[in-house]
SEDRENDO-402252 format. One record per residue (C-alpha): residue in one letter; z, y, x. Coordinates in steps of 0.05 Angstrom, whole numbers, padded with zeros to 5 digits, always signed. Layout:
// residues N
AZYX/...
***
This chain:
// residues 446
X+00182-00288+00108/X+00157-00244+00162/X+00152-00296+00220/X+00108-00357+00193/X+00138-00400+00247/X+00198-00392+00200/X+00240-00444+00176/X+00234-00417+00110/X+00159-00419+00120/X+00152-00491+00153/X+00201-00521+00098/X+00153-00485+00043/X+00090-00510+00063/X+00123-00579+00075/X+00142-00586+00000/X+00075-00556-00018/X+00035-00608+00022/X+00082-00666-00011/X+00064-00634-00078/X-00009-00643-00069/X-00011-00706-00050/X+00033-00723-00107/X-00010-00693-00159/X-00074-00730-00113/X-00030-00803-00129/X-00020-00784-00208/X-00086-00756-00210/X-00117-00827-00189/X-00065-00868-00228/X-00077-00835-00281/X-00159-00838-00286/X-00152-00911-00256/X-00103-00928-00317/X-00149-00892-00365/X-00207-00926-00350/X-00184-01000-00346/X-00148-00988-00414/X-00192-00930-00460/X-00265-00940-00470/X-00304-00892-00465/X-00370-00875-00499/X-00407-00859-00440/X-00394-00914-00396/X-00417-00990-00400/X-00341-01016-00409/X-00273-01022-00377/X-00270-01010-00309/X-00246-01090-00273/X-00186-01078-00235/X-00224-01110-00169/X-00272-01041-00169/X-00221-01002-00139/X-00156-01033-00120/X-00099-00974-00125/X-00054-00999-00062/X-00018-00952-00018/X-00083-00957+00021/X-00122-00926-00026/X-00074-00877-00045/X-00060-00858+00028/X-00134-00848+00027/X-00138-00799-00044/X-00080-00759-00026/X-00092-00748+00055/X-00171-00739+00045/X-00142-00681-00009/X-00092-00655+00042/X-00151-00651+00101/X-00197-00616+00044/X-00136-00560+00033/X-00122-00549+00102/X-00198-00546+00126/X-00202-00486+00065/X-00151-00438+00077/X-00098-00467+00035/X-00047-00484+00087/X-00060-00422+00125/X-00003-00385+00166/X-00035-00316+00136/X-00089-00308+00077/X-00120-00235+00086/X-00144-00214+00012/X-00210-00216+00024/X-00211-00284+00039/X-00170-00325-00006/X-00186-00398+00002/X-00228-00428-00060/X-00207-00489-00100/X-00277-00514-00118/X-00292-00511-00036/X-00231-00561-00019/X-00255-00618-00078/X-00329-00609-00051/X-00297-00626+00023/X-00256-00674-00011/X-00315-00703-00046/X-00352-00709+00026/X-00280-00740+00060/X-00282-00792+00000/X-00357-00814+00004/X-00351-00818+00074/X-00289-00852+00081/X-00316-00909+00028/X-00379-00915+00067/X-00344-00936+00131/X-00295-00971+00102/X-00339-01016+00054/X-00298-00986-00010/X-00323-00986-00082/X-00304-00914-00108/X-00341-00909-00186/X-00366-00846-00205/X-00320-00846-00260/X-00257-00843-00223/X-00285-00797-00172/X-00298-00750-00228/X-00237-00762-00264/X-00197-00756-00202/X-00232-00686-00183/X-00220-00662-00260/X-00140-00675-00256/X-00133-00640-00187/X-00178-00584-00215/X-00128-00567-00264/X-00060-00594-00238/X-00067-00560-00169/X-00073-00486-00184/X-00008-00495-00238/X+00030-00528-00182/X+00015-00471-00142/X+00033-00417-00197/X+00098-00463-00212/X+00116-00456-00133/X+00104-00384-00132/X+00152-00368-00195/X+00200-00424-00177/X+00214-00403-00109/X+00187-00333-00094/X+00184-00312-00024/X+00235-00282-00017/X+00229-00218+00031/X+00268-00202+00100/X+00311-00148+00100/X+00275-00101+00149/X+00293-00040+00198/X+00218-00004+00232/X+00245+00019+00294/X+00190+00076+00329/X+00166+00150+00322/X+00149+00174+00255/X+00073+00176+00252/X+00083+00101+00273/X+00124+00094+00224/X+00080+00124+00177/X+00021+00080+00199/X+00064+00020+00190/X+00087+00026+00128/X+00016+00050+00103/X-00008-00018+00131/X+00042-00058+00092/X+00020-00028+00030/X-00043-00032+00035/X-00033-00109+00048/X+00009-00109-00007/X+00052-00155+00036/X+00113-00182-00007/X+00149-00217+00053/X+00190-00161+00080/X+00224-00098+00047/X+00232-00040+00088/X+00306-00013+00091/X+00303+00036+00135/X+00270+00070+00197/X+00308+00084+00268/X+00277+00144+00308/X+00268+00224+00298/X+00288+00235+00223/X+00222+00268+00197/X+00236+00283+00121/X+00155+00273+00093/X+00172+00199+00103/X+00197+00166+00043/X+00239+00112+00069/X+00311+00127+00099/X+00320+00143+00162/X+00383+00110+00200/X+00382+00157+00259/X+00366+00142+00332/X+00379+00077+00368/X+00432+00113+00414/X+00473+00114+00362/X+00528+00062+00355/X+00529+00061+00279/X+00452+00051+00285/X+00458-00007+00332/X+00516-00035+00284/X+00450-00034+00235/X+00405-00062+00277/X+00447-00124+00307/X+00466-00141+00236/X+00398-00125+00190/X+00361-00193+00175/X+00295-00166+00206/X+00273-00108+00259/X+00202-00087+00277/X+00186-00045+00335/X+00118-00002+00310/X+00116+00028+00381/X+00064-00018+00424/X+00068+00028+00481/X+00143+00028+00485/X+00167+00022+00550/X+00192-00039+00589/X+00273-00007+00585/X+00267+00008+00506/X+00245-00059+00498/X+00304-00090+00541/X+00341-00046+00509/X+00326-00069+00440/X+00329-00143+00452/X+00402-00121+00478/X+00419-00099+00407/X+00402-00156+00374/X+00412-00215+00408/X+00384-00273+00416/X+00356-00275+00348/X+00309-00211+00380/X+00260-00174+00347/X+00187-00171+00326/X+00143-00122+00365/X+00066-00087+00350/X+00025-00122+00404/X-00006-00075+00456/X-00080-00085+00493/X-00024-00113+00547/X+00016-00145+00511/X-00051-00196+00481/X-00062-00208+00561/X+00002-00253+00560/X+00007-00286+00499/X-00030-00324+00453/X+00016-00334+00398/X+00023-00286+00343/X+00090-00288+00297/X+00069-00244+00243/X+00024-00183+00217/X+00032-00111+00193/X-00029-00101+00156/X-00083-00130+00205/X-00042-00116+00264/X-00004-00180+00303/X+00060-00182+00316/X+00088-00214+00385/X+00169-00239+00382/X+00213-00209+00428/X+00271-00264+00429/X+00313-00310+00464/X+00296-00380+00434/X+00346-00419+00453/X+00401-00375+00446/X+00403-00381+00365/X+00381-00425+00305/X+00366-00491+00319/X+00340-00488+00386/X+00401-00467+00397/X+00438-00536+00367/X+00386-00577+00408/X+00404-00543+00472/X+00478-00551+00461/X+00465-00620+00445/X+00430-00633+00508/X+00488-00611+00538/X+00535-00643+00517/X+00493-00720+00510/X+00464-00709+00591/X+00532-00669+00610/X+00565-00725+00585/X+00521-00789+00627/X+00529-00742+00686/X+00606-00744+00693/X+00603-00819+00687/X+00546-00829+00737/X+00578-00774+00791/X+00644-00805+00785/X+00640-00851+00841/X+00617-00793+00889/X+00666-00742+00853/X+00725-00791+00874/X+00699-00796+00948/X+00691-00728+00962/X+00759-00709+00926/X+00781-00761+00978/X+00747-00731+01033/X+00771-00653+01018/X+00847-00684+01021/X+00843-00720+01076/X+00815-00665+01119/X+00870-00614+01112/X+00913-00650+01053/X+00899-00581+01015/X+00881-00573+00947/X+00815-00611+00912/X+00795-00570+00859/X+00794-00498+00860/X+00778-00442+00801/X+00734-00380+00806/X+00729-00324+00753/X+00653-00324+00742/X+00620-00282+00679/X+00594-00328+00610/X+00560-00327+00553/X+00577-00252+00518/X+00608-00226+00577/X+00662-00267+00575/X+00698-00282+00637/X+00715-00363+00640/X+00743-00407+00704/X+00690-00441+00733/X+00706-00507+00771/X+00692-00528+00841/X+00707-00577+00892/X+00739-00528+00951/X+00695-00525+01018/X+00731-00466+01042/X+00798-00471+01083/X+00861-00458+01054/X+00887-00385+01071/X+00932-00388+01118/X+00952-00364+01187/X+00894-00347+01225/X+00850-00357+01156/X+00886-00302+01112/X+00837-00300+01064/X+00816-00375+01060/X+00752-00355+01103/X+00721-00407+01133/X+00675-00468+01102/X+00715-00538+01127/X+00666-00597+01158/X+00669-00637+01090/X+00659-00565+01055/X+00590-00553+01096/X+00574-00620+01071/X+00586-00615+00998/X+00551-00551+00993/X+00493-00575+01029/X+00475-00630+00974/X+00515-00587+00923/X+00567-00642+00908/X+00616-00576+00907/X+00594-00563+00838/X+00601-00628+00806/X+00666-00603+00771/X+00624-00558+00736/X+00603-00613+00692/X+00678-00605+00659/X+00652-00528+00643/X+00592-00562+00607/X+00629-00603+00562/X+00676-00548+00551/X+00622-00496+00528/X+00633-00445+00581/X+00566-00466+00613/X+00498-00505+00601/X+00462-00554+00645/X+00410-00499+00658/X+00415-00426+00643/X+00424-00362+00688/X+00466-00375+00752/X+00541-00347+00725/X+00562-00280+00778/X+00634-00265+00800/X+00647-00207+00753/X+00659-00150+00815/X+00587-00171+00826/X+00568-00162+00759/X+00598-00097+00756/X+00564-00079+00824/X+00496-00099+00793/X+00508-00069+00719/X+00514+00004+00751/X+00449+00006+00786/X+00415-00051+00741/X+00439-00037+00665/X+00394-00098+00640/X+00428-00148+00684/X+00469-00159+00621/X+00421-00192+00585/X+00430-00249+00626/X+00500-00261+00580/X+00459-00274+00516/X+00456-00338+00526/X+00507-00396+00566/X+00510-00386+00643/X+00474-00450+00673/X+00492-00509+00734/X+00411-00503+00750/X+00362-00440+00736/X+00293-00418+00741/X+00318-00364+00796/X+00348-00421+00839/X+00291-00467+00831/X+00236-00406+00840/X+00278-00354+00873/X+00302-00342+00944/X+00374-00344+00951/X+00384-00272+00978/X+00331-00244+00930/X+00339-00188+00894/X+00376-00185+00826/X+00312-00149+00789/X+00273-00211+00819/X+00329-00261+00789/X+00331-00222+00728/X+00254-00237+00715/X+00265-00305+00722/X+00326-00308+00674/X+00291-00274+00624/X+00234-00318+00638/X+00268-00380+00615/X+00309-00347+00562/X+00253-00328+00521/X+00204-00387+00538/X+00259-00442+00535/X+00235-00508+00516/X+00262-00577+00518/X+00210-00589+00571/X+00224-00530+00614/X+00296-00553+00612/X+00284-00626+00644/X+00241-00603+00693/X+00285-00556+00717/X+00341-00614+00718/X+00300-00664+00756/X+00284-00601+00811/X+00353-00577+00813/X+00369-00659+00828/X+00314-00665+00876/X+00331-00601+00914/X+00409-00626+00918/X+00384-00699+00951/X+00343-00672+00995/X+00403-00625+01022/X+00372-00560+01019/X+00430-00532+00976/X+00446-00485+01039/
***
């Protein structure tokens, strides 16, 4: 796998870790069992059982000091460069250190014998575990599309080989066709078949680090949420501190919007639906009123329906409680925001009903602010990336509402959007629930 934040990857090292502190439990059963039962020449007699007591204590303490001595050598590493593959013999000295120090602080008789023993077993257990894992499950390499000019191209692919990196196999390259490169090319990114190719291929790199701002947008616009990986620029290290993968030596920086796919994507939806869900019951006493309220005043209709743009582009009906008169003479086009109307938008009551969209799937508790689509249209003409703002579920709060002036610009919403659709966390979420639902008490929704 090219990311190491994988799945894949995290699920690998998982049943590698649970492996080795198997073989650390058998490995002290085993020398325990031998020497209580088999004696041997070169020690005084049987070991008696109250030397070393094998609880879950003690083999909590084998197999985790064994885990800390893999992990503190290399051996759980995100990437091993080949000049410095971690060293067996260096993780049982540290675990030989973790053990001695362990039993000295916690009073614990550990023989010779079993420490020996123990270090024998794991000697030659542990690399054949790893040799079984490697031709039991190979890695098993990402389907991958280089997207960039051809020299970078060229670099890119000498870098892989080089690193003889088996996690990815090159399918193809978008950009110039240059026939001295030995790998297919698919044409340019402007074509549709090409971006067919790139929305559906497992993996895409972008080898250009000085691409621009709009051929970046551009490309997360292809494909999706799930994104793309991207060769880090002297700019691009300024901002980020996480690194999702290598070509050659070279980080990698993920262009993608987290919680629009995978499951980030689940947990979001599942926020919705669990918090959409206590929020209808606890705004139904105030929903009720103010349904009362908008009838009374002019015995017109409650709720009212507005075409607003979704998730994909998709145009849905959006609910509202009406604050707006109903068109008639003298108010042709329902212009006009009622008494009870300037109320309910002023603590944002209006949008309770939107809580119904939640449920339904047409929206998300937070997510970009959904536009009327003659707006969107309006924007899309002079502002082609505003679209990106459909990648993921339209939202009843936002970063650009919470950060954002109302009138402000839609480049300066846009930055927000994007800002939470690619930095989304379960965190960012809440807080951005608990501002929305401080702003609306404090009645600055106007």
């Amino acid at each position: 796998m090219i990311r190491p934040s994988s799945k894949e990857k995290l699920l690998r090292v998982a049943g590698v870790m649970a492996g080795d502190f198997l073989l650390a439990w058998a490995a002290l059963a085993v020398t325990v069992y031998v020497r209580r039962t088999v004696p041997l020449a070169f020690t005084k007699s049987l070991l008696p059982p109250m030397n070393i007591r094998l609880d879950a204590l003690t083999v909590c303490f084998f197999g985790g000091s064994l885990l800390v001595a893999l992990g503190l050598s290399g051996f759980y590493r995100r990437r091993a460069l080949p000049h410095e593959r971690p060293l067996m013999v260096t993780a049982l000295v540290i675990q030989v250190a973790i053990l001695a120090i362990g039993g000295a602080f916690d009073e614990r008789l550990l023989p010779r014998t079993i420490l020996i023993g123990v270090l024998a077993i794991e000697w030659l257990t542990l690399p054949a575990w790893r040799r079984f894992i490697r031709i039991a499950l190979p890695i098993r390499p990402r389907e991958t599309i280089l997207v960039g000019d051809a020299a970078q191209v060229r670099a890119a692919v000498a870098a892989l080989d080089a690193a003889a990196d088996r996690r990815i196999r090159i399918a193809g390259w978008a950009g110039s066709p240059d026939p001295t490169l030995p790998i297919p090319n698919i044409g340019l990114t402007s074509n549709p078949g090409v971006r067919v190719l790139l929305r559906e291929i497992e993996e895409v790199i972008f080898v250009n680090p000085e691409a621009s701002p709009r051929e970046r947008l551009e490309l997360l616009q292809i494909r999706g949420p799930r994104g793309y990986l991207l060769l880090a620029s002297h700019a691009d290290a300024l901002l980020t501190s996480s690194m999702l993968g290598w070509v050659g030596d070279q980080p990698l920086i993920e262009i993608a919007v987290g919680c629009g796919y995978g499951f980030r994507a689940v947990v979001k939806r599942t926020m919705d639906i669990v918090i959409g869900s206590l929020l209808i019951i606890v705004a139904a006493p105030f929903a009720v009123v103010a349904a009362a309220a908008i009838w009374l005043n002019d015995r017109g209709p409650v709720l009212i329906r507005q075409p607003r743009v979704g998730l994909g582009g998709v145009t849905f009906p959006m609910w509202k409680f009406r604050s707006m008169h109903v068109p008639h003479e003298g108010h042709a086009d329902g212009a006009g925001v009622t008494r009870i109307g300037w109320f309910l938008r002023r603590y944002r009551i209006d949008e309770l009903p939107q809580l119904l969209n939640i449920i339904a799937g047409d929206m998300s508790l937070v997510g970009p602010r959904p536009e009327r689509p003659e707006i969107v249209a309006q924007i899309l003409s002079v502002l082609p990336e505003f679209e990106l703002r459909s990648l993921v579920r339209p939202g009843l709060a936002g970063l650009a509402q919470v950060s954002a002036e109302r009138d402000s610009r839609p480049e300066v919403k846009l930055r927000y959007d994007l800002t939470y659709m690619c930095d989304w966390s379960v965190q960012l979420d809440l807080r951005l629930l608990l501002s929305s639902v401080s702003a609306s008490l404090s009645g600055s929704g106007l």
